[in-house]
C-alpha positions in Angstrom: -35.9 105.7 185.6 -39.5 106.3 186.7 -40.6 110.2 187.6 -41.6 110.6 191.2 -44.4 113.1 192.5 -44.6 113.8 195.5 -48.1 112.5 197.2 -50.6 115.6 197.0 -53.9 115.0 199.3 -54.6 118.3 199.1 -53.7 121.2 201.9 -55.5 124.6 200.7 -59.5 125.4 199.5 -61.7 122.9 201.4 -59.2 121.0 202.9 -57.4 123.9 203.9 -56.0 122.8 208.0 -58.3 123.6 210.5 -60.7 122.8 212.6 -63.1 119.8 211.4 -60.6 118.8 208.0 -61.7 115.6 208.5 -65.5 116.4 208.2 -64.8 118.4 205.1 -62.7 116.0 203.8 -65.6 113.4 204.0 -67.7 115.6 202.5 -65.7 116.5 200.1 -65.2 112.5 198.3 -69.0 112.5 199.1 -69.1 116.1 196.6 -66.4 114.7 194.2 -68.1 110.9 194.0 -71.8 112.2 193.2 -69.8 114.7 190.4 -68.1 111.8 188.9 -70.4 108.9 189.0 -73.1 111.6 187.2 -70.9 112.6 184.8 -69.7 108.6 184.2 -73.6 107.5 183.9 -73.6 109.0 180.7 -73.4 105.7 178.6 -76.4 104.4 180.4 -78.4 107.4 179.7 -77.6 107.2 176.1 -77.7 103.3 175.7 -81.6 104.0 176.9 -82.1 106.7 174.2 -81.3 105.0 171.6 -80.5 101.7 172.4 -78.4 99.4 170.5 -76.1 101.8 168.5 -72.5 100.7 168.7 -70.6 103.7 166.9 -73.0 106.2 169.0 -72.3 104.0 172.6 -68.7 104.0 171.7 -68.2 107.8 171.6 -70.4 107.9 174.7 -67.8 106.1 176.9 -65.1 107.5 175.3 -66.8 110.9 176.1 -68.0 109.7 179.7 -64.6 108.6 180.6 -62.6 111.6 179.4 -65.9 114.0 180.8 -64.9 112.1 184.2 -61.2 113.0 184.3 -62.0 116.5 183.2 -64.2 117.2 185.7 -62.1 115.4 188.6 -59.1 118.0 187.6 -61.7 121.1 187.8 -62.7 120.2 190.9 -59.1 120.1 192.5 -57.8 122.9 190.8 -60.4 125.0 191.9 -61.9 123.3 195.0 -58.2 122.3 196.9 -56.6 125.2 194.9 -53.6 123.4 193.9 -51.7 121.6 190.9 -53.4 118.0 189.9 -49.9 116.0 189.9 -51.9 113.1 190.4 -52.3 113.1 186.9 -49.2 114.1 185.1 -49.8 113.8 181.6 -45.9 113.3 181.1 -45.7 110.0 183.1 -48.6 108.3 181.5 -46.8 106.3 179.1 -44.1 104.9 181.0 -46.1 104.8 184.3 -48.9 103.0 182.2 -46.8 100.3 180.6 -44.7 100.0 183.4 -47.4 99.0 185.2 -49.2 96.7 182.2 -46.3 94.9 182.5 -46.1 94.3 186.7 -49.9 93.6 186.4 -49.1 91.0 183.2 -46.5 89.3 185.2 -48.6 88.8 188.6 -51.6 86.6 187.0 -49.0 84.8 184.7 -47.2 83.9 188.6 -50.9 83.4 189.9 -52.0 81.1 186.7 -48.9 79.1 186.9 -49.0 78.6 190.3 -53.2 77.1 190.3 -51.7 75.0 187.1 -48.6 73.5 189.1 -51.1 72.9 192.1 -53.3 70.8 190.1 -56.3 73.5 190.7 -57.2 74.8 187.1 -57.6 73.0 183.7 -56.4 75.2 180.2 -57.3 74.3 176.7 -56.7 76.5 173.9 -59.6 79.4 173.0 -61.1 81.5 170.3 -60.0 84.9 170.4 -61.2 87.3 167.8 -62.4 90.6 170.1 -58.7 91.5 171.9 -59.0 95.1 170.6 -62.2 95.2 172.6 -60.8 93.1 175.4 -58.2 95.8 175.7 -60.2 99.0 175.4 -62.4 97.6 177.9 -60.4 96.2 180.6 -58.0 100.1 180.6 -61.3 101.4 180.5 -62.2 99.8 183.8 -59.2 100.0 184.8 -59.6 104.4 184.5 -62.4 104.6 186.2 -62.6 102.0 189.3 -58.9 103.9 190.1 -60.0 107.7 189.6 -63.4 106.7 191.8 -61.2 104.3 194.6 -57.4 105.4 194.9 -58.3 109.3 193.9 -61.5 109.9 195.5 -61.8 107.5 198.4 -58.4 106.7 199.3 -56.7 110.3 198.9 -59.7 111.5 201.1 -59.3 109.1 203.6 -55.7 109.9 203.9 -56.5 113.1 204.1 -59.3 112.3 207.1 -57.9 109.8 209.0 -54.0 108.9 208.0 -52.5 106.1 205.6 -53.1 103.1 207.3 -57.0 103.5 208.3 -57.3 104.8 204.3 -55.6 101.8 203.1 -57.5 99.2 205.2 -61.3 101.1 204.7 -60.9 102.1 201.1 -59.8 98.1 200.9 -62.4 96.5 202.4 -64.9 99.7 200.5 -63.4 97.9 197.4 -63.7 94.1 198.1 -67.1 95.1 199.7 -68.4 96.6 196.2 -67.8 92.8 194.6 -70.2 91.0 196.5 -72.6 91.8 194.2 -71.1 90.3 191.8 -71.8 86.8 190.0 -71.0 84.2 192.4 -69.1 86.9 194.9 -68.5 85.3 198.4 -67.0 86.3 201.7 -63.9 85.0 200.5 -63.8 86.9 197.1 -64.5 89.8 198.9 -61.4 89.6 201.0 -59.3 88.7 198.5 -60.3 91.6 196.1 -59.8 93.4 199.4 -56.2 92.1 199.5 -54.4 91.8 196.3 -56.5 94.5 194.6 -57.4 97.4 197.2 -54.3 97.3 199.2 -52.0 96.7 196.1 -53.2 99.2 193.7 -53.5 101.6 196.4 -49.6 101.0 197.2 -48.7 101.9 193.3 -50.7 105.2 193.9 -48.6 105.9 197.1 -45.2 105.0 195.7 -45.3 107.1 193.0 -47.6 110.0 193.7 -49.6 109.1 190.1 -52.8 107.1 189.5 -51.3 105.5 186.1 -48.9 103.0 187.1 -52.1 101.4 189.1 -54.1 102.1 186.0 -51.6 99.9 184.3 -51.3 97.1 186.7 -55.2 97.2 187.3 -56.2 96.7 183.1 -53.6 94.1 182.7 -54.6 91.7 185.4 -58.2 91.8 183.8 -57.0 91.5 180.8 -54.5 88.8 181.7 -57.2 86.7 183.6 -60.3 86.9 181.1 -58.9 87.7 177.7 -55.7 85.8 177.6 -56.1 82.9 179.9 -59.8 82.9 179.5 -60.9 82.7 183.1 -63.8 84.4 184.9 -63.1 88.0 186.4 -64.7 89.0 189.6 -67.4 86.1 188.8 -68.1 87.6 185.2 -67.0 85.5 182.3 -66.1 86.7 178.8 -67.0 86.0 175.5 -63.6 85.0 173.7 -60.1 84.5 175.1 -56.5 83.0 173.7 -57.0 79.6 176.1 -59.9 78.8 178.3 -59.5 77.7 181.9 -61.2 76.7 184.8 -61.3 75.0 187.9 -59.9 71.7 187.4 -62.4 68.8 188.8 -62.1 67.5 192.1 -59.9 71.1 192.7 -60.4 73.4 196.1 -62.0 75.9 195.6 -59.3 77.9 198.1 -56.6 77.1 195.1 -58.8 77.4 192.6 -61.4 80.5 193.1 -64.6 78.6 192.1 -67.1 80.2 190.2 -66.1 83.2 191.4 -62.2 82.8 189.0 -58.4 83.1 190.0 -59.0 86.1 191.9 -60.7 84.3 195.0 -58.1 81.8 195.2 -55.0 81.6 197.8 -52.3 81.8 195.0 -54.1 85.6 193.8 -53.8 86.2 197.6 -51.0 85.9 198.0 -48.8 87.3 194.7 -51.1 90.7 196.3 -50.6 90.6 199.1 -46.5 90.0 198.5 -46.2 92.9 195.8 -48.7 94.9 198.3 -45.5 94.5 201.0 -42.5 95.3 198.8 -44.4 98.0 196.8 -45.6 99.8 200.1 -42.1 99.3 201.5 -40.8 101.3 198.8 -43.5 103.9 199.3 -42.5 104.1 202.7 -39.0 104.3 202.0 -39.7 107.5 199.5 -41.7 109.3 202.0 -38.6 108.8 204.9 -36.2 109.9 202.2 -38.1 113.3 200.8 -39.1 114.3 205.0 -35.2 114.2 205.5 
């Protein structure tokens, strides 16, 4: 049985009640973000010192990443003055593969259901790099949730409630994918949907960021380096099958260019675990207020 923490958005330091806690809550994820994203911009700085050095770039993101995490705990201990449950150490590896395994299961119900529709073609692939597919797509996976569910969405909890958090720090989230390769109103949305609202929803229910971790790396790493299909508009380099939209194929059922994600079928498998997930959450927070 999974651990449960109880939801900490923080209640003492700078978001001590008062007047203008909103304000200083805002303030606040803008104080945390610049911290973080500087302390994450690491790799780049290094990769234009010395340019192409694998080992050195390696132990840069490494560092970068685990730099990030530290710095995010220091400034909650010491700026809200409170315990980071957020990130239990304890729960990490049943929260983590727990949630591998929910985010392995929703693309394999999203592929199957574009293959029974007729909307996406699969051959077999060439897969030689899945120890880098892997590191890569949990790397992601670490930061995009410590910058979007712990930064953004906790503080706009904390500023505005639940609902207006889970709807900006959505469409904050889809929003940030139009730049990507082939992005499109429509992409944007659906990130919105079955990635900001969901993930967000695995953060609420169980008062951790790795269960969304989890579930975040293994649909990447489901969609490119299994099934071989574009993510977010990017495509990969090696993968167990290859698949893409199948000729003649919507690109509503499909995705397009842009891959599964952008498709009705990715829609709705989020937006479906999205409602039973935050109906749990909600469920959790009625029983613990009793």
């Amino acid at each position: 049985m999974i651990e449960r923490t109880e939801l900490a958005l923080g209640n003492a330091g700078v978001l001590t009640p008062g007047r203008w806690r909103w304000a200083r809550a805002l303030g606040w994820m803008a104080v945390m973000l610049a911290v973080l994203i500087f302390v994450l911009s690491w790799q780049g700085i290094v990769r234009k010192l010395v340019g192409d050095a694998p080992a050195l770039l390696l132990f840069t993101a490494f560092a970068s990443l685990f730099g990030a995490y530290a710095a995010y705990y220091a400034l909650v201990r010491f700026g809200e003055r409170r315990a980071v449950t957020e990130l239990a150490p304890a729960a990490i590896p049943l929260d983590l593969g727990t949630g591998f395994l929910i985010g392995l299961g929703m693309f394999t119900l999203v592929f199957a259901s574009q293959r029974l529709l007729g909307a996406c073609t699969m051959a077999p692939g060439h897969w030689t790099d899945w120890g880098h597919d892997l590191r890569e797509t949990i790397g992601t996976g670490l930061i995009e949730e410590l910058l979007v569910r712990l930064v953004v969405f906790r503080l706009l909890m904390r500023a505005a409630g639940t609902w207006p958090a889970l709807i900006l720090s959505a469409l904050i989230f889809g929003g940030a994918h139009l730049a990507n390769p082939h992005a499109s109103l429509l992409a944007a949305v659906a990130i919105a949907i079955e990635a900001g609202l969901m993930l967000a929803a695995f953060y609420l229910l169980t008062g951790r960021i790795w269960m969304s971790v989890g579930v975040h790396a293994a649909w990447n790493f489901a969609q490119g380096a299994i099934f071989g299909a574009r993510v977010s508009g990017q495509e990969g380099s090696g993968s167990l099958f290859v698949s893409g939209p199948a000729p003649g194929a919507s690109d509503l059922l499909s995705g397009g260019a842009f891959g599964p994600e952008a498709s009705l079928p990715a829609i709705v498998v989020g937006l479906a675990i999205f409602g039973v997930v935050i109906a749990a959450a909600q469920r959790r927070q009625s029983a613990a207020s009793r």
